[in-house]
C-alpha positions in Angstrom: 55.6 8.8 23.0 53.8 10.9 25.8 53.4 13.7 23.6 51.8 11.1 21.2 49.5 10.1 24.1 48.5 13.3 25.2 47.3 14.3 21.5 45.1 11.0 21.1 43.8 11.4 23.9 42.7 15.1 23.4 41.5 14.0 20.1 39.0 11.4 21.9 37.7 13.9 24.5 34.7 15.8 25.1 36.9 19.1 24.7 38.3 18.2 21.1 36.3 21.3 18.7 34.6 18.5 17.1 32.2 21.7 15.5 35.1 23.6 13.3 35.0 20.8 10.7 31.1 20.8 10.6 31.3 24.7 10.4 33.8 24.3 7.6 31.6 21.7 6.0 28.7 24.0 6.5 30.0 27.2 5.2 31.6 26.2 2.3 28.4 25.5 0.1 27.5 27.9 -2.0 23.4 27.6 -0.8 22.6 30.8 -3.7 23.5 28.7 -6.5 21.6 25.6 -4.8 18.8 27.7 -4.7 18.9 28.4 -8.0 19.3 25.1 -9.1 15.9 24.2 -7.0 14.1 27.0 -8.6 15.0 25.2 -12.4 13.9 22.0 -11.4 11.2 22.2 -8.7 8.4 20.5 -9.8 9.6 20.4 -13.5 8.4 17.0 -14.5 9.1 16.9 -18.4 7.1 15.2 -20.8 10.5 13.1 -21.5 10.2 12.0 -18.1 6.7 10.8 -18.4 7.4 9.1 -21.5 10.9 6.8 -20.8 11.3 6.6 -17.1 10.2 2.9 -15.6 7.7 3.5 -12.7 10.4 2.4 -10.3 12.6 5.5 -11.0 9.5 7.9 -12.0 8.3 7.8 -8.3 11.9 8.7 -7.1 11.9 11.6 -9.4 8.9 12.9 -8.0 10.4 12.3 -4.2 13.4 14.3 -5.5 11.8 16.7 -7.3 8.2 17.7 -6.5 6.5 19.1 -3.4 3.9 16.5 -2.0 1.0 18.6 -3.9 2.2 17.8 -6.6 2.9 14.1 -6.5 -1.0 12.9 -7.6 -1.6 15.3 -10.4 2.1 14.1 -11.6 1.2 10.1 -11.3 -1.8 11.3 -13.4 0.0 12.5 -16.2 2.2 9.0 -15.9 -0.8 6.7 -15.6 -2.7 8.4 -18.5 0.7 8.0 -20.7 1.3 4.6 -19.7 -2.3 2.9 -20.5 -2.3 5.0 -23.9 -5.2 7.2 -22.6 -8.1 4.5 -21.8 -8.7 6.7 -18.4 -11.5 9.2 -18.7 -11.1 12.5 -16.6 -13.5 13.8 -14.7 -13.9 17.6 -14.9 -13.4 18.9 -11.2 -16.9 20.5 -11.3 -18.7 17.5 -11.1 -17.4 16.4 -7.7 -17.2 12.9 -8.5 -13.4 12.2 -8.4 -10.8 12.3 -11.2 -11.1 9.3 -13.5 -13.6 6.6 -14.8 -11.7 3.2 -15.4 -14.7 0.5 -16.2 -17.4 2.4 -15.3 -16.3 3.6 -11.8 -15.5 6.7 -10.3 -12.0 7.1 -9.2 -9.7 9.4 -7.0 -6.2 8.9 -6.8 -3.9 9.4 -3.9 -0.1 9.6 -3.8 1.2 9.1 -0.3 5.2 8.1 0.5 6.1 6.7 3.8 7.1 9.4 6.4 9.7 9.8 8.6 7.3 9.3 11.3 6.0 5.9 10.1 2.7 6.5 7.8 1.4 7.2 5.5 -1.0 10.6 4.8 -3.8 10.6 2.5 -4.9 14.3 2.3 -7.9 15.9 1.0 -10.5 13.6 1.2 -14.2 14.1 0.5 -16.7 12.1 1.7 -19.0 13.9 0.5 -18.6 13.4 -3.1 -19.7 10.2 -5.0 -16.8 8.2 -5.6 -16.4 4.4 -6.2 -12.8 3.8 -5.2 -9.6 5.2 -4.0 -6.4 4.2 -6.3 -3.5 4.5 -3.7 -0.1 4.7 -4.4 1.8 4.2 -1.5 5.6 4.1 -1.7 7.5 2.6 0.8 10.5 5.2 1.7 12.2 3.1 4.2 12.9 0.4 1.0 13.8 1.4 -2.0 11.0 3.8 -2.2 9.2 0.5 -3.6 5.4 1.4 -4.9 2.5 -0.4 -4.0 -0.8 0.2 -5.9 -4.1 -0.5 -4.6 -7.7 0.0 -5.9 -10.4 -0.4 -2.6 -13.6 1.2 -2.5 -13.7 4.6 -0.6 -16.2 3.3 2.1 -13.4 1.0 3.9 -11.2 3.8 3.5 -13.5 6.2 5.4 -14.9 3.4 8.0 -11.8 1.8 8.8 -9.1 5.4 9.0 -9.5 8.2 11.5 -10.4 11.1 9.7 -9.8 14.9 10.7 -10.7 18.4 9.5 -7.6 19.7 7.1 -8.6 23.4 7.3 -10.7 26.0 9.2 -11.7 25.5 13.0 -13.7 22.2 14.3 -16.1 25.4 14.9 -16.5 26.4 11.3 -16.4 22.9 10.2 -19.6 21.7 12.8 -21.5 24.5 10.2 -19.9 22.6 6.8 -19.8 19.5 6.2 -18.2 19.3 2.9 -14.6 19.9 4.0 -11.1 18.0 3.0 -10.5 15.5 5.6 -7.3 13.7 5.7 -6.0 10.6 7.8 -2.7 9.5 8.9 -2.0 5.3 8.6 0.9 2.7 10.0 2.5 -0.1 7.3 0.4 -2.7 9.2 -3.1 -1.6 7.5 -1.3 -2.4 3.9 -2.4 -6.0 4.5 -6.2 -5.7 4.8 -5.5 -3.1 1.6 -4.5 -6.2 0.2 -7.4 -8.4 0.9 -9.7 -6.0 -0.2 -7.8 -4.4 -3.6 -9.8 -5.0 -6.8 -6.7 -5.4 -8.7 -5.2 -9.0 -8.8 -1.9 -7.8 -7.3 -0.2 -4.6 -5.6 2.0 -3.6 -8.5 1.8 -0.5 -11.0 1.7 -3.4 -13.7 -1.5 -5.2 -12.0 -3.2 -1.9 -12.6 -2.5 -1.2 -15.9 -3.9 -4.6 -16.9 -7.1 -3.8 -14.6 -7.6 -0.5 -16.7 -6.8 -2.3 -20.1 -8.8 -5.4 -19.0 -12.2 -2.5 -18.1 -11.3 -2.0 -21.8 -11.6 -4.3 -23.9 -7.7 -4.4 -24.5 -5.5 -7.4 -24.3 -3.3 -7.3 -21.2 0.6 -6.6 -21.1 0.7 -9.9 -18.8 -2.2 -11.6 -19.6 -4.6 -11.5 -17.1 -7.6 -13.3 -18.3 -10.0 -12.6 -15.4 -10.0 -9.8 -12.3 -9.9 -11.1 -8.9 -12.8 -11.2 -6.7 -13.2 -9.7 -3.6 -15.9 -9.7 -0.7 -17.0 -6.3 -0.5 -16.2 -5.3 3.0 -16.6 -2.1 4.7 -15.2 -3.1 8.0 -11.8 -4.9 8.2 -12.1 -8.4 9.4 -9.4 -10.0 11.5 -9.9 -13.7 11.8 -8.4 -16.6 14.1 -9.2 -20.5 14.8 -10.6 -22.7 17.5 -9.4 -26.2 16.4 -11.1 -29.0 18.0 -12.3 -27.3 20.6 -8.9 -26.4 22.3 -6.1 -25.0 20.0 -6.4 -21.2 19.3 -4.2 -20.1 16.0 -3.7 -16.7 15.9 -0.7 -14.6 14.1 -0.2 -10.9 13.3 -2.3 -11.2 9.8 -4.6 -13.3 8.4 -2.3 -14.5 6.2 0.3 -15.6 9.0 -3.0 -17.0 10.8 -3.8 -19.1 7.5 0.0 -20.2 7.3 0.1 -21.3 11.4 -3.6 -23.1 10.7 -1.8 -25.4 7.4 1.4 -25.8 9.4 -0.9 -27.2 12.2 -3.3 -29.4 10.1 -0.2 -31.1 8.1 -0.5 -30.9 4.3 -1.3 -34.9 4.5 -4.6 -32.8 5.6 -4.8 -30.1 3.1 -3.8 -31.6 -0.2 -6.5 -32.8 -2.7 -9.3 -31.5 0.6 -9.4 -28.1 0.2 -7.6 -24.8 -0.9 -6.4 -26.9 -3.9 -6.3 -23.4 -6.0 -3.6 -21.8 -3.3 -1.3 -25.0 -3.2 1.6 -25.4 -5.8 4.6 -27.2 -6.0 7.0 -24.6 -6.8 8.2 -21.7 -4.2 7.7 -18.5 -5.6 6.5 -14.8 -4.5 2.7 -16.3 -4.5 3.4 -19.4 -3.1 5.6 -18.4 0.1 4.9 -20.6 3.2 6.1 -24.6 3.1 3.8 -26.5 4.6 5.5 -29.7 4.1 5.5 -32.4 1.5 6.9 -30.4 -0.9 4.1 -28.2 -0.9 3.7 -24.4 -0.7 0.5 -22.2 0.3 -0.6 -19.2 -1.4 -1.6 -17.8 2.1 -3.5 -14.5 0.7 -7.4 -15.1 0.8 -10.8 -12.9 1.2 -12.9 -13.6 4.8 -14.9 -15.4 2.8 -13.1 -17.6 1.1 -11.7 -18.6 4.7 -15.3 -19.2 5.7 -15.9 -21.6 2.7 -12.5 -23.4 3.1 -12.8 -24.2 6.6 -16.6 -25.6 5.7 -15.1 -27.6 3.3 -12.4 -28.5 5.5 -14.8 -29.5 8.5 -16.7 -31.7 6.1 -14.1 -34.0 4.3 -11.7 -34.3 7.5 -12.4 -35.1 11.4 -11.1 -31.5 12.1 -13.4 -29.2 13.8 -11.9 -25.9 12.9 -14.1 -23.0 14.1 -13.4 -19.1 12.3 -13.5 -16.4 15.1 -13.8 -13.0 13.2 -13.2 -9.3 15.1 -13.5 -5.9 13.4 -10.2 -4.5 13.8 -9.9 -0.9 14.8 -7.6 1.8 12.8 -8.8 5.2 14.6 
């Protein structure tokens, strides 16, 4: 029994030699034939791939497989596949992005979340005449899930620091056409969101965007594109009601959620944002603001300004909209 006692408790100490397993664990891989294996498959995106993997699994192949330079001329190949070639390249000559989808020029960027919390868009040019940036930004930390957004490149470049890639700030003071990239936190996907072009964030609200541009029936059929205020400074907004409660919350969208809550939906329903109430709970309609009644909470600035007019006008409510630029840099 004390020999017993003796052992588990040199098994538990500081002194037990913890590192022969690891060592062991370590040495036993053969790394050559690993690095042969790497050297097969590095990068090798086949056209099978392109062809019958989902999106869902085609952006963990590239995670897997590809080294990040690789990852936008990949998701190229994959979008150009997938919406049976409607996308127009751009030769790289011109300086005017990659693609044309409806008219507008467009540059793609790949970006997954890193260990560090952001996101990296490299290789950015100001200096080039583009319309938009198409982001695809995958979320690593859960189940490397993609989000896709179309935003014009001016909120991009006014609302994101933005630093020299290459050469000393010397050399670059003489130039300015030189790649620029920027570095940005989860947090600035939601005003992505109230500025994307596309109705959604998904791979499949994209593909209906560039079939829509088109003239092609949609895969889910999407009827019209959704408007946006074209911003190039990201608004944050918050509300003075009747003089003496301030509503405020991380987002606009948990600010428009606290403001309904607030009101009562006795105050809302058949008043005003009619078009973002429904009956049913689903991913669109997320917050309850009682009565059986749930709030589509995702809106423009601008629609916010119109609402609360309307608001202020058919109820005694005196709701006032207090908007701030927010600050990315």
């Amino acid at each position: 029994m004390i020999f017993q006692k003796l052992v588990i408790k040199f098994f538990f100490s500081k002194s037990f030699p913890y590192n022969l397993f690891i060592n062991d664990n370590i040495m036993s891989k053969n790394y050559l034939e690993l690095a042969k294996k790497r050297r097969l498959t590095k990068n090798n995106i086949t056209e099978e791939h392109i062809k019958n993997l989902n999106i869902s699994n085609f952006v963990c192949l590239l995670y897997d497989r590809c080294d990040p330079a690789s990852y936008g001329k990949q998701m190229e190949v994959k979008l150009i596949h997938d919406t049976n070639h409607l996308i127009k390249k751009i030769a790289t000559s011109e300086e005017m992005g990659e693609f044309l989808i409806g008219g507008k020029k467009v540059e793609m960027k790949t970006s997954y979340l890193g260990k560090n919390g952001t996101y990296r868009l490299a290789n950015m040019r100001d200096w080039q005449k583009v319309d938009y940036f198409c982001l695809f930004l995958v979320d690593s930390e859960n189940d490397f899930q993609l989000r896709v957004y179309l935003v014009d490149v001016k909120f991009i470049f006014n609302n994101c620091s933005l630093s020299a890639m290459d050469n000393s700030k010397k050399i670059n003071d003489a130039n300015n056409s030189y790649n620029k990239g920027t570095n940005f936190r989860p947090k600035f996907l939601e005003d992505l969101n109230e500025v994307n072009i596309l109705r959604g964030n998904t791979y499949e609200d994209l593909k209906d965007y560039i079939f829509y541009m088109n003239g092609k029936p949609t895969e889910n059929g999407v009827s019209k594109l959704r408007k946006v205020s074209k911003r190039n400074k990201a608004t944050k907004v918050s509300f003075i009601v009747n003089g003496v409660h301030e509503v405020n919350g991380k987002t606009n969208r948990e600010t428009v959620a606290k403001l309904s809550q607030l009101l009562g939906y006795e105050n809302i329903v058949g008043k005003f944002w009619d078009s973002q109430l429904s009956t049913q709970q689903d991913k669109t309609f997320t917050i309850s603001i009682g009565g059986g009644y749930y709030l589509n909470p995702k809106f423009s600035i601008r629609d916010i300004r119109n609402n609360i007019n309307m608001l202020n006008q058919k109820t005694n409510f005196n709701v006032r909209v207090v908007e701030k630029l927010k600050n990315y840099s």
